[in-house]
C-alpha positions in Angstrom: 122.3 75.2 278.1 123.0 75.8 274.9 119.6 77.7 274.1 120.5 81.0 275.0 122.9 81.1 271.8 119.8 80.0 269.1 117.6 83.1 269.4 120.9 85.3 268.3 121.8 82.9 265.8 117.9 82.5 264.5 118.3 86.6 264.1 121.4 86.8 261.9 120.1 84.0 259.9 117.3 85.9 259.9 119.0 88.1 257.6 119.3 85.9 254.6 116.1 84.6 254.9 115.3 85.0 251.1 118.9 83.0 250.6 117.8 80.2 252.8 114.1 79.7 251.7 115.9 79.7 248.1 118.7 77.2 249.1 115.8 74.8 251.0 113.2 75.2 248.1 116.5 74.3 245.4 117.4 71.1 247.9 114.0 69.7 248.0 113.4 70.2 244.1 117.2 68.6 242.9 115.8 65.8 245.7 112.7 65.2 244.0 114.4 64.8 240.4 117.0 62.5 241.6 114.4 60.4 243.0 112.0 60.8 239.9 115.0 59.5 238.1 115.3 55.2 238.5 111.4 54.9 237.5 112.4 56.1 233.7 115.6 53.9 234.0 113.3 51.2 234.6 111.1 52.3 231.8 114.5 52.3 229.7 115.2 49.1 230.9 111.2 47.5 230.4 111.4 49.2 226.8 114.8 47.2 226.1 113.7 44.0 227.6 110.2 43.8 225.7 112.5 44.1 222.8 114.4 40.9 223.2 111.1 39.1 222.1 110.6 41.7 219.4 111.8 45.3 218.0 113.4 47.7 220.3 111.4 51.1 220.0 114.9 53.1 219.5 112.8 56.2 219.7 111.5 56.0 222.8 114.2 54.9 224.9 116.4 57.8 223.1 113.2 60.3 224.3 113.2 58.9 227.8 116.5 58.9 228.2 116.8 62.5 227.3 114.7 63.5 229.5 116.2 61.7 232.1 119.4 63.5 231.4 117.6 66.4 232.0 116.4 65.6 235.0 119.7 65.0 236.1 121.1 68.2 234.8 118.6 70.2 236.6 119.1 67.9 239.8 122.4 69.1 239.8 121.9 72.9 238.6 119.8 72.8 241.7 121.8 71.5 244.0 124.6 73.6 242.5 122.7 76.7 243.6 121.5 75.0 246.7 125.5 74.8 247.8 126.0 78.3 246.2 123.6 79.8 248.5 124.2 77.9 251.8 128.1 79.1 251.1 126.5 83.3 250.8 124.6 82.5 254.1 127.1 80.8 255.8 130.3 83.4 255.3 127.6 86.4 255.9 126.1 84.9 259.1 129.7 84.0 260.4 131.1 87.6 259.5 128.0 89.4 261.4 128.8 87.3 264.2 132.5 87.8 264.0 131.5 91.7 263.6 129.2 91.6 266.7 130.3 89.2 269.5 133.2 90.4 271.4 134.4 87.0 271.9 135.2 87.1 268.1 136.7 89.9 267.8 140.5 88.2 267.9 139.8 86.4 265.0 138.4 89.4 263.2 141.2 89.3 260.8 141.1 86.5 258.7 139.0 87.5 255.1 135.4 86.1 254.4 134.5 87.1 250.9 130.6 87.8 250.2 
């Protein structure tokens, strides 16, 4: 029933395609750090428990735990931009259809910013 409705959709989404491919590709890349990030706070964690019996190796929790900052900072830079772009594609496909379809034309007045 509700079929009819995609193919339009498909075609004004179709107009941001760069936009989406970008917002998809900076999704599954903030994904794949935040999910890259327990194993080095495990290695954080094995370096500080093989220190108990010993010397903690300062150095190397401080390097892995920078870069796992840095993983996380990029996670979110990603999925930042990931939002930013969803938020473009969203307001542009909603004012082409607000522009095009008769139907919502009444509510042609409220702003959308791009």
């Amino acid at each position: 029933r509700y079929l009819k409705y995609l193919g339009p959709l498909i075609r004004y989404l179709g107009r941001n395609r760069v936009r989406l491919f970008l917002a998809i590709l900076f999704s599954m890349l903030g994904t794949v750090l935040t999910i890259i990030g327990p194993k080095y706070v495990s290695k954080i964690a094995d370096l500080i428990t093989a220190g108990f019996t010993g010397d903690i190796d300062l150095h190397a929790v401080a390097r892995i735990g920078l870069m796992l900052a840095g993983f996380y900072v990029l996670a979110w830079i990603f999925s930042f931009l990931q939002m930013r772009l969803m938020n473009v594609v969203t307001q542009s496909t909603s004012y082409g259809l607000r522009k095009d379809i008769s139907i919502f034309s009444r509510i042609s007045f409220f702003s959308v910013r791009l």
